[in-house]
C-alpha positions, 0 to 999 in steps of 0.5 A, a space after each residue: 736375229 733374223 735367219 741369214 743374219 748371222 751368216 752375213 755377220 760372220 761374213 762380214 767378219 771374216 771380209 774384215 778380218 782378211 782385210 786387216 792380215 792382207 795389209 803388209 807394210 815393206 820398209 827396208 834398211 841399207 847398212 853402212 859403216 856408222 862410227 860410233 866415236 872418232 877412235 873408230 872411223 878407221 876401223 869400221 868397214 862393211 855393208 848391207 840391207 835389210 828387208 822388213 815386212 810389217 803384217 799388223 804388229 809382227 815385224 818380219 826382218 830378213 837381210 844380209 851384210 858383209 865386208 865387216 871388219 870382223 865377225 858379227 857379234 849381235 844385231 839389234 833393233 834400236 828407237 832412234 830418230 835418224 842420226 840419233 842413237 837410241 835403247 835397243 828394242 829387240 834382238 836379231 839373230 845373225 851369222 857370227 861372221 864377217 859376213 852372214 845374215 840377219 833375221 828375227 820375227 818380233 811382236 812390236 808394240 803400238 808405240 814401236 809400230 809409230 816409230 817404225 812408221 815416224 822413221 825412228 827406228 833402226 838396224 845396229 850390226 855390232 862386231 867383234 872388233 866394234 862392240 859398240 856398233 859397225 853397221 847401222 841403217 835407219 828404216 824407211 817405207 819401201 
């Protein structure tokens, strides 16, 4: 290798580098009331928004929620194309309340990296009085 080549590679691979951790997707999703069978229509109140901030395959979540009918019991990121239900994916951490928040740094797959970005994934807000699920908002590009 000829002097300066390599300092021109590390360059190069440093730009390269920086390029690649610069670039942030933003998507975000609005909770609302989502029944999840006719018995439950009555019963399930609420709302909110979550923010989420893609940098390469990490998944940043930060949102809120609140006016639930009672205490949040779990939070999930779930695949399922808009109006579908689908398996969870990951866990979120929330505030064990009506109302609270929602947060969680997830490693995604580049399988849940496509879905995100194809609009098939989702937030599920699950409570007490409705363990199978209160709020629920499909991500879309911000």
């Amino acid at each position: 290798m000829k002097p300066g080549s390599k300092a021109l590679l590390l360059l190069c691979t440093l730009l390269l580098t920086t390029a690649l951790h610069a670039q942030t997707e933003t998507y975000r999703a609005r909770l609302s009331p989502m029944p999840v069978s006719p018995q439950t229509v009555d019963t399930i109140t609420g709302q909110g928004e979550v923010i989420l901030t893609l940098s390469g395959t990490t998944l940043t979540v930060s949102g809120t929620y609140s006016g639930m009918s009672s205490a949040a019991s779990l939070a999930h990121l779930h695949n399922g194309p808009p109006a579908q239900p689908g398996p969870v994916v990951h866990s979120l951490e929330i505030t064990a309340a009506a109302a609270g928040e929602i947060t969680g740094t997830l490693e995604l797959t580049a399988e849940q990296v496509a879905a995100l970005r194809n609009n098939e994934l989702y937030v599920q807000v699950h409570s007490a009085n409705n363990p199978d699920g209160e709020l629920r908002g499909w991500i879309f590009l911000r």
